[in-house]
C-alpha positions as CSV (number, residue, x, y, z in Angstrom):
1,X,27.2,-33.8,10.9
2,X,26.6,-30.3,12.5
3,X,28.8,-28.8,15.1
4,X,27.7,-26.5,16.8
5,X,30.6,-25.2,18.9
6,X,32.9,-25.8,15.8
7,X,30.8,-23.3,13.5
8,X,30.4,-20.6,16.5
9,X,34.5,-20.8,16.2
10,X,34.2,-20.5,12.3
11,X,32.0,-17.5,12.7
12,X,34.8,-14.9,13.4
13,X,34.2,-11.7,12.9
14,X,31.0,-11.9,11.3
15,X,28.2,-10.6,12.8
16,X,26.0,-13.0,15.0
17,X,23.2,-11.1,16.7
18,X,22.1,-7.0,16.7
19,X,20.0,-6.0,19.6
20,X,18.3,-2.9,21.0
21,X,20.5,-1.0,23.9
22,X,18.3,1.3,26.7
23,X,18.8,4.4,24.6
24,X,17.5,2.3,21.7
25,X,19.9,2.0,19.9
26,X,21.4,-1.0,17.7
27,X,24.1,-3.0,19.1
28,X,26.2,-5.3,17.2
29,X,27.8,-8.7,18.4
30,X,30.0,-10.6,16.8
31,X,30.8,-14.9,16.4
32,X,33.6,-13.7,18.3
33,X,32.1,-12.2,21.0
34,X,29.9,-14.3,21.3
35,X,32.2,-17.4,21.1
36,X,34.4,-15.4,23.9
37,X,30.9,-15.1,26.3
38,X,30.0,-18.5,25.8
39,X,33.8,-19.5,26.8
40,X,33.9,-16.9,29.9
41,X,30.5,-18.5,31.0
42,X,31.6,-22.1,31.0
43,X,34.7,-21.2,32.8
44,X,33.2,-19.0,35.5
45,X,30.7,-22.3,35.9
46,X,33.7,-24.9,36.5
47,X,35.3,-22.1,38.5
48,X,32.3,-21.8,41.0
49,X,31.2,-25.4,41.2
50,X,34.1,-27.1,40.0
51,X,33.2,-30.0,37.2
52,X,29.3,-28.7,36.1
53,X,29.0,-32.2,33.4
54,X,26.1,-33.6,34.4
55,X,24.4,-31.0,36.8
56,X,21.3,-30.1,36.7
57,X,21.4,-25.9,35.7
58,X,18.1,-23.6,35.9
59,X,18.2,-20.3,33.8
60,X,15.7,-18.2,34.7
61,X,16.7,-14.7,32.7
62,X,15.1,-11.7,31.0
63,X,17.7,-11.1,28.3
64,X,17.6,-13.3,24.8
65,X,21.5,-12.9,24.6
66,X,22.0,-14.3,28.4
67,X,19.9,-17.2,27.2
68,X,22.0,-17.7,24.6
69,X,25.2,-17.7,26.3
70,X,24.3,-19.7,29.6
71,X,22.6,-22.5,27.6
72,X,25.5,-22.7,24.9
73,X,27.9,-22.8,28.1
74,X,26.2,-25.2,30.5
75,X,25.7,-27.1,26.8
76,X,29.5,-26.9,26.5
77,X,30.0,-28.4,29.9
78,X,28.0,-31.4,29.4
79,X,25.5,-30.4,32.0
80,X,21.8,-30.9,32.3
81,X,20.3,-27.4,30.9
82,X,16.4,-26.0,31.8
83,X,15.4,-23.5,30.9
84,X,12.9,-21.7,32.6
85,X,9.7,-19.4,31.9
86,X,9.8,-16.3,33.7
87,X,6.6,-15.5,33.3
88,X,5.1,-18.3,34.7
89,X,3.5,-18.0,38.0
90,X,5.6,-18.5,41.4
91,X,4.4,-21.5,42.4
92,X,5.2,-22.9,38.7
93,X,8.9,-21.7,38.9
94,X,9.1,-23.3,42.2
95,X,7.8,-26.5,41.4
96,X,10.0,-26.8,38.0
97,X,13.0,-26.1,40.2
98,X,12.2,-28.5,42.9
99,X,10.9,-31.4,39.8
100,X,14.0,-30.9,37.2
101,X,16.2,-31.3,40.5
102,X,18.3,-28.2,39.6
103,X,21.6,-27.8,41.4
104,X,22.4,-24.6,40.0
105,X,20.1,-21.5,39.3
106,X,21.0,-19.0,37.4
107,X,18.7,-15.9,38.1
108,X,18.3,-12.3,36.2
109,X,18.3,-9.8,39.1
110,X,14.7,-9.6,38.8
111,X,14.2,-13.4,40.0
112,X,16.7,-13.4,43.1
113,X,13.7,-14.5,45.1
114,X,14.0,-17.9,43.5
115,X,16.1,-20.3,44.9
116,X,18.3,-24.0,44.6
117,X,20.8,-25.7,46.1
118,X,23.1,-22.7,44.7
119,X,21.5,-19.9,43.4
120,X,24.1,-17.5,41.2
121,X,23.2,-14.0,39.5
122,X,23.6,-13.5,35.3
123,X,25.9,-10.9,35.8
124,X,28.3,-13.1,37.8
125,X,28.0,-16.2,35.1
126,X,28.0,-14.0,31.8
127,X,30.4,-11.2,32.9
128,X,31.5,-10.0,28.9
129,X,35.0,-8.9,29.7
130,X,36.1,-11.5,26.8
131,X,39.4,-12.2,28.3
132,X,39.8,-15.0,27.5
133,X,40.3,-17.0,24.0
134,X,38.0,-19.3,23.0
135,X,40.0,-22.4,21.9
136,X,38.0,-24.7,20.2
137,X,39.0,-28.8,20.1
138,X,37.0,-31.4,18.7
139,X,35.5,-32.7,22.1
140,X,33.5,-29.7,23.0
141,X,31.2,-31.3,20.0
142,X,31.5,-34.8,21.1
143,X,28.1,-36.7,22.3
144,X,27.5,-37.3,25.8
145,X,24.5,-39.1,27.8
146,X,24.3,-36.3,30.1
147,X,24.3,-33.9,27.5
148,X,20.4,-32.9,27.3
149,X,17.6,-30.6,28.2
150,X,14.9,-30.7,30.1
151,X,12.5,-28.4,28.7
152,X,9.0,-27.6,30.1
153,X,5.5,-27.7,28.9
154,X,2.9,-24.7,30.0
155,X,-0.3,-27.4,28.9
156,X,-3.6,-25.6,29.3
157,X,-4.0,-27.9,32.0
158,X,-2.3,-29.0,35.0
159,X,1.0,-28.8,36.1
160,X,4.0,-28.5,33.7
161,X,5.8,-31.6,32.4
162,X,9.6,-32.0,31.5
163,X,10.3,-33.2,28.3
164,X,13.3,-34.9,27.9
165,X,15.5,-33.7,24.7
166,X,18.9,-34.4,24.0
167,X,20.8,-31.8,22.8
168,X,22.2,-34.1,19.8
169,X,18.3,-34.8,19.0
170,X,17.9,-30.3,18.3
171,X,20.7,-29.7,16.4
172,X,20.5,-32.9,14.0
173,X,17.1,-31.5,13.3
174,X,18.2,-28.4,12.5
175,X,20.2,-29.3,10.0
176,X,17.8,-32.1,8.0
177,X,14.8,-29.4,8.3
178,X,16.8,-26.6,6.6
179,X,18.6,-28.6,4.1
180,X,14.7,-29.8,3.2
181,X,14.6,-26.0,2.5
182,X,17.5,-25.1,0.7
183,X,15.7,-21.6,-0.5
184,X,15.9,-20.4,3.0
185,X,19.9,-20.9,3.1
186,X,19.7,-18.9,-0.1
187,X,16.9,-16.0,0.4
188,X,17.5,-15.4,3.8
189,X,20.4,-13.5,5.9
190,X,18.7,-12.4,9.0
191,X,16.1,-13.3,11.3
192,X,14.1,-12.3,13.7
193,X,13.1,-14.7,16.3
194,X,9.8,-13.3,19.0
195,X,9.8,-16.9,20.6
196,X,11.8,-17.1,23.6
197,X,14.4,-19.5,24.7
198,X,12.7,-21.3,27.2
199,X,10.6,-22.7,24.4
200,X,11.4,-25.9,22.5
201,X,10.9,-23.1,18.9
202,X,13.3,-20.6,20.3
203,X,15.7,-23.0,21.1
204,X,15.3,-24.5,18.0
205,X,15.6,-21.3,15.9
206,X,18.7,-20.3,18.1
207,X,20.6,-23.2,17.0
208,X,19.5,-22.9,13.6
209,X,20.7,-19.4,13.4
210,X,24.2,-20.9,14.0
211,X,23.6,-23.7,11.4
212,X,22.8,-21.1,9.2
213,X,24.9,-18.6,9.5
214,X,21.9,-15.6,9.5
215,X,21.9,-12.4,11.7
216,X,20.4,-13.1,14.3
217,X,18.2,-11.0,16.4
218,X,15.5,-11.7,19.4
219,X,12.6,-9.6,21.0
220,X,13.5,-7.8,24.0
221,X,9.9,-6.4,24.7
222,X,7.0,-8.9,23.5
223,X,4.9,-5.4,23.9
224,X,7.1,-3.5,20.8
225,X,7.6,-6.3,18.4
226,X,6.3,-4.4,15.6
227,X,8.7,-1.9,16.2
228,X,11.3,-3.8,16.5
229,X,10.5,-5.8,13.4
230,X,10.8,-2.1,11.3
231,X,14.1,-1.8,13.1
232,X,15.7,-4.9,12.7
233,X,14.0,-5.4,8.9
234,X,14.6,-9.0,8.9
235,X,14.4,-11.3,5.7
236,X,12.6,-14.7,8.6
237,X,10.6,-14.0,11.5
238,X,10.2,-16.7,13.5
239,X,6.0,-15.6,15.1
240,X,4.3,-16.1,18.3
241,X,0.5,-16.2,18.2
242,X,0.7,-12.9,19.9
243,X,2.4,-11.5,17.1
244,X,0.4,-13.0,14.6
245,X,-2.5,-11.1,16.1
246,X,-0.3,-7.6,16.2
247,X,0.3,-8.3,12.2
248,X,-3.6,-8.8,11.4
249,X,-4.1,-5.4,13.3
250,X,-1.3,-3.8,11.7
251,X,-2.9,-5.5,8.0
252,X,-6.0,-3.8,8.8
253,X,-4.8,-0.4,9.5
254,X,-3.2,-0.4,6.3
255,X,0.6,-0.8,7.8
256,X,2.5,-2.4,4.7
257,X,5.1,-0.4,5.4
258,X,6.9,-2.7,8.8
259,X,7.2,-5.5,6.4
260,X,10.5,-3.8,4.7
261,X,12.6,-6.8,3.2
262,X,10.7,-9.6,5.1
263,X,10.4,-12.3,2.5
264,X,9.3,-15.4,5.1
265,X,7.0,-15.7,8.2
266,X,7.2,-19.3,10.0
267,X,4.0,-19.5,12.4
268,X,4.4,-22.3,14.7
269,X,2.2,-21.5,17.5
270,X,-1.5,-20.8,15.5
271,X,-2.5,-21.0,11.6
272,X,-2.5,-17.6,9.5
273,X,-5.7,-16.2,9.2
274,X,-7.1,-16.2,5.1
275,X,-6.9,-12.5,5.5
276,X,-3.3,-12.4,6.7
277,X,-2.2,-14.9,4.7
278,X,-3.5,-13.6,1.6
279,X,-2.0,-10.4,2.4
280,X,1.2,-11.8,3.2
281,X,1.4,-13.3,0.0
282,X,0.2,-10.3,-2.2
283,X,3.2,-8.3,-0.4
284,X,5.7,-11.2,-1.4
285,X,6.1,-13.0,1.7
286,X,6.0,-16.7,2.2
287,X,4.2,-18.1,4.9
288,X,5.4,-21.1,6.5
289,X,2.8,-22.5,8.6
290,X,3.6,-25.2,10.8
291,X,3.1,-27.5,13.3
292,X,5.8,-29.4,16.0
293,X,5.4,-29.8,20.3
294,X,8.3,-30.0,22.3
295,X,8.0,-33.8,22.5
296,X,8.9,-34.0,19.2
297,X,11.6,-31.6,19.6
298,X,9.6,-29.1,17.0
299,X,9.5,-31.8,14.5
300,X,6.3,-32.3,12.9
301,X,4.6,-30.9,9.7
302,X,4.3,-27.9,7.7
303,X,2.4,-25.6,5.2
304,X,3.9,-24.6,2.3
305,X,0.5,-23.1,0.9
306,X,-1.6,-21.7,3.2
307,X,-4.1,-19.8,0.9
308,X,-4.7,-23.6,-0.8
309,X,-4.9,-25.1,1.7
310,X,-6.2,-22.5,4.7
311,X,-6.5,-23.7,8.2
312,X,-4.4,-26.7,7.5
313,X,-0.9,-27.1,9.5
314,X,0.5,-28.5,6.4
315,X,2.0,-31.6,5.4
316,X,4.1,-34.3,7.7
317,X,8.0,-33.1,7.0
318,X,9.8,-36.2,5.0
319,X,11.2,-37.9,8.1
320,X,8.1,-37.5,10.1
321,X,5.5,-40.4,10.3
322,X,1.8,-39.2,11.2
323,X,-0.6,-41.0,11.7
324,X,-4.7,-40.3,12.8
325,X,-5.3,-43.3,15.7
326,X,-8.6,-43.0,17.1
327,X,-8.9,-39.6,15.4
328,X,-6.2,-38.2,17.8
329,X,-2.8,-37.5,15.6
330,X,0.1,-39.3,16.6
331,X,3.8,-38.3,15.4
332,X,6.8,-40.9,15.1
333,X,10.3,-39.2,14.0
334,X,13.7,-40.5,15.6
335,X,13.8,-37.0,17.6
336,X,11.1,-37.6,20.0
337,X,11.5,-37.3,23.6
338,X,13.4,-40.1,25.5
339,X,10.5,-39.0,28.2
340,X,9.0,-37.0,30.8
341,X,11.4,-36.0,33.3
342,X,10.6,-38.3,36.7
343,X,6.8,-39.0,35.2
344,X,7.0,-42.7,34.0
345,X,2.9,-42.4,34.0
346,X,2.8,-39.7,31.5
347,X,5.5,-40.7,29.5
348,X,3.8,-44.1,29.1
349,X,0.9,-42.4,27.8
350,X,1.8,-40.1,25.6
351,X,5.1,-41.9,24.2
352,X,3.5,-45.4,22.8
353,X,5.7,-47.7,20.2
354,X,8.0,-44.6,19.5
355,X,4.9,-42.9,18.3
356,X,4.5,-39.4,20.5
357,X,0.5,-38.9,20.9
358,X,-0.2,-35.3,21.4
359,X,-3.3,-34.9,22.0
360,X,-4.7,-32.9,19.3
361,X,-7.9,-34.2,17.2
362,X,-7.0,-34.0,13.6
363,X,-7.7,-35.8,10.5
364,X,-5.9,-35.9,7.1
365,X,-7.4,-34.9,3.7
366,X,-7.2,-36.6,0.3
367,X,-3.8,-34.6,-0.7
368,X,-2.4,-35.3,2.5
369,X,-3.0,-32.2,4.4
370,X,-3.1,-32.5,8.4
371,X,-6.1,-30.2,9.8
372,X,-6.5,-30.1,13.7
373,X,-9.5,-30.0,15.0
374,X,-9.6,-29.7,18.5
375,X,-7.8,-31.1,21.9
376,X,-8.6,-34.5,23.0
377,X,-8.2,-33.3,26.6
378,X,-10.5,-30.1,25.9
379,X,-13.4,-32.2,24.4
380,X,-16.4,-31.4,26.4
381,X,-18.8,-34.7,26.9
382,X,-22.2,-33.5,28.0
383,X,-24.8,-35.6,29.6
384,X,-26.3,-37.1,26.7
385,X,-23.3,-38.3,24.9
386,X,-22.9,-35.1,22.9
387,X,-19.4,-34.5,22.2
388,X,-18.7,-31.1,21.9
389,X,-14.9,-29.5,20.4
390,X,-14.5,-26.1,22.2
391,X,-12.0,-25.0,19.4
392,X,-14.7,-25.4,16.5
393,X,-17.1,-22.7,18.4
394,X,-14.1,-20.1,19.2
395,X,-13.5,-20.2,15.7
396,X,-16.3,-19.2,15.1
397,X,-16.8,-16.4,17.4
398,X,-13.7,-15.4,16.2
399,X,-15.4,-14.3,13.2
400,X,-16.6,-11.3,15.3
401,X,-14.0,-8.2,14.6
402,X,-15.1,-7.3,18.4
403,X,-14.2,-10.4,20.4
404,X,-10.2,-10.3,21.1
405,X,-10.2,-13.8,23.0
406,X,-12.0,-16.3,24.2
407,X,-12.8,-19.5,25.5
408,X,-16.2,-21.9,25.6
409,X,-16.5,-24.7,28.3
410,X,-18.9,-26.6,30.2
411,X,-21.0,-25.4,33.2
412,X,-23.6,-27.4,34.6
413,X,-24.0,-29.4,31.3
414,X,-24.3,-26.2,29.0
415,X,-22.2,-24.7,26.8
416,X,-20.3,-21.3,28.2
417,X,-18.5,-18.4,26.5
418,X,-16.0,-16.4,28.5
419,X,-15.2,-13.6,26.2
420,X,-13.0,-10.6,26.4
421,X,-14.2,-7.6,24.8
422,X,-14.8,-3.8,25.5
423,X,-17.2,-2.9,27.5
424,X,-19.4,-0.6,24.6
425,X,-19.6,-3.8,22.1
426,X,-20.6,-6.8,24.6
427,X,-24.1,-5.8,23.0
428,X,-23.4,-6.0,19.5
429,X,-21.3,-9.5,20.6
430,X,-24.6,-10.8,21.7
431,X,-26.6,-10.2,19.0
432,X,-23.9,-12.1,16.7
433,X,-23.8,-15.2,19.3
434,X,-27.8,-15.5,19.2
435,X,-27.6,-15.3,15.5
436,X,-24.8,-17.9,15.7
437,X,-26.9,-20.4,18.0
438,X,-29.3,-20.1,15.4
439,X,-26.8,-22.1,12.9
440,X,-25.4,-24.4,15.4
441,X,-27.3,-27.6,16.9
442,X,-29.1,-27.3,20.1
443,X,-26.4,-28.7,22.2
444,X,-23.8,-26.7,20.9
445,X,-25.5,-23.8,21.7
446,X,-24.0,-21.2,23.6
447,X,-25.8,-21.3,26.6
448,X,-24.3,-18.0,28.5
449,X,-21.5,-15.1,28.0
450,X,-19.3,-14.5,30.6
451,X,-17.4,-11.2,29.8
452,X,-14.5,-9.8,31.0
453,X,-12.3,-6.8,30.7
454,X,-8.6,-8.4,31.1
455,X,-7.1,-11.0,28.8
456,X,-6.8,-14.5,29.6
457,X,-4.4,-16.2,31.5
458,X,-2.0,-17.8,29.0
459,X,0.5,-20.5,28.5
460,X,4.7,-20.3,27.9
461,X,3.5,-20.3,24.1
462,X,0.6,-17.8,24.2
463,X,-2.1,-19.9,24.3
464,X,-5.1,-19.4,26.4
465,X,-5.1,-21.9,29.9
466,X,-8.6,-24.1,30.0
């Protein structure tokens, strides 16, 4: 079995993570180090709140490495661990904090506003002086009940939810998922991860950078990914929808060049575009498309062939059970959830007979390939019984090189477009949608375009909010 804590201490002096400094330059960290920070941070815990196993600790930080420490150290002291998205709106971050019942919060400078029971800066948790040894014994790997996290969904709708994940559940994943791919332990020696910690795939990818041994390195600015893809030249990037888009831009411009040694690109968040992935492939990269929610604690399906099969998030992994009830796909694995955090109502609805129903409208082809098709929640109903899936018309718009995002709802029983676009091609995006109408039933029609200059609101995961 996988210890976590026990291969941090077998790490040494090998390098663990590189990241970019103010000046821009590359700084290098160390197992050590790193095993030292994690140590410091659990002792300046138990120093300021005396025993932290089984508190309830918020991190809200800016910095992937303070992530990493604080949740390794409250993970170390048996504690209840959230992580938190900082970019969520205030009266989000408040309500997680009051709804996960965190005790201690610890807060990048930034987010001093925020406050719990005790509120504590990074700098005073995750100090980096590594004075003192980290000593590892057996029972910092042992199991306990109150050693879990309460990580938070950004739905599209309504308030967030806390999924309860034990940490046991994560890293026993970790390690059947990548010894199902035993060319990645043998192709690949660093990664670079643009998914941050507070998400169930960062977390995930964290840990599997331990399990793994690879270099690890994580996005500072979501705005410069590309150029920090060129500097880190990783063998695994670990993509965000929003970088997904930032790599068919840099496809069309003709940038080959950022790709250096990239060999694999795992997409968890949104499926390859044919385009992409054909060009991905042509260049000698492996695309990896999958599928996984934070219920399941990222386990789910995945793509192994996404020009065959394009649009498809793959096939269930071997210790995953999916199954199509009432066209909605349902998931059953032994790392689900054990719930939603103080939400007995949602929990009962979504977690039925160990199966984890999430919501997405999918059906399964004759090979076995998963294809979603839409959001049960997001399924517009009109008036006469028409059922109408959102997701299938914004793919299609989508099709327009002009339209950067969108979204298609019901208003007074028609069918809307909010698009953003430039200003100077909202013409040419009409045209297209009235010779798309033409194709589409009547009541799928789009009915009216709402433009707009700014990009839409999104979730912890980049998806657009309904």
């Amino acid at each position: 079995m996988f210890k976590f804590f026990e291969t941090i201490a077998q790490g040494k002096e090998k390098l663990f993570y590189r990241y970019l400094d103010n000046d821009n330059q590359i700084c290098e960290l160390t197992y050590n180090d790193y095993a030292a920070d994690i140590y410091e941070a659990f002792n300046n815990l138990n120093r300021m709140f005396s025993d932290i196993r089984g508190k309830h600790i918020g991190v809200l930080s800016n910095r992937a490495y303070d992530s990493m420490v604080l949740l390794a150290a409250a993970n170390l002291g048996k504690a209840v661990v959230v992580p938190i998205n900082q970019f969520e709106s205030p009266d989000n971050i408040e309500y997680i904090i009051d709804n996960a019942d965190i005790e201690i919060l610890i807060v990048s400078d930034a987010y001093k506003k925020y406050h719990a029971t005790f509120t504590v800066s990074v700098s005073e948790i995750v100090t980096c002086s590594r004075k003192e040894r980290f000593e590892y014994d057996n029972a910092m790997d042992e199991f306990s009940d109150d050693n879990y996290m309460i990580v938070y969904t950004s739905g599209t709708t309504g308030k967030a939810k806390g999924v309860v994940i034990p940490f046991e559940n994560i890293k026993n994943l970790v390690q059947t998922n990548t010894d199902d791919i035993p060319e990645l332990l043998e192709n690949v020696t660093s990664m670079y991860l643009t998914i941050p910690l507070y998400h169930i795939m960062g977390i995930y990818y964290w840990i599997g950078a331990v399990y793994t041994g690879w270099l690890m390195h994580a996005t500072q600015n979501f705005g410069d990914m590309l150029h920090e893809l060129t500097i880190f030249n990783p063998n695994i990037v670990i993509a965000t929808p929003g970088f997904i888009k930032m790599l068919e831009a840099a496809i069309k411009r003709g940038r080959d060049d950022i790709f250096g040694n990239l060999k694999y690109i795992i997409s968890g968040g949104a499926t390859l575009s044919e385009i992409l992935a054909d060009r991905l492939v042509k260049l000698g990269i492996t695309v990896l498309d999958g599928y996984g929610m934070t219920e399941t604690a990222a386990a789910g399906t995945v793509n192994r062939d996404a020009l065959a099969h394009p649009g498809s998030i793959g096939k269930p992994l071997p210790y995953v059970n999916v199954r199509i009830v009432d066209g909605e796909m349902c998931i059953e694995t032994k790392y689900n959830m054990k719930g939603y955090y103080k939400n007995e109502a949602a929990t009962a609805e979504c977690l039925i007979d160990g199966m984890v129903h999430t919501g997405d409208l999918a059906y399964i082809d004759e090979e076995g390939y998963v294809f979603i098709t839409g959001r049960k929640k997001n399924l517009i109903i009109l008036s006469g019984g028409e059922n109408v899936s959102p997701e299938e018309i914004e793919k299609k718009l989508y099709e327009n090189k002009y339209i950067k995002e969108c979204k298609v709802f019901a208003k007074n029983d028609r069918i809307y477009a909010g698009i953003f676009a430039n200003v100077e091609h909202q013409e040419e995006i009409r045209a297209f949608i009235t010779e798309l109408n033409s194709s589409l039933p009547i009541f799928k029609r789009i009915n009216k375009v709402e433009f707009q200059e700014s990009e839409f609101e999104k979730t912890a995961n980049g998806k657009i909010k309904r």
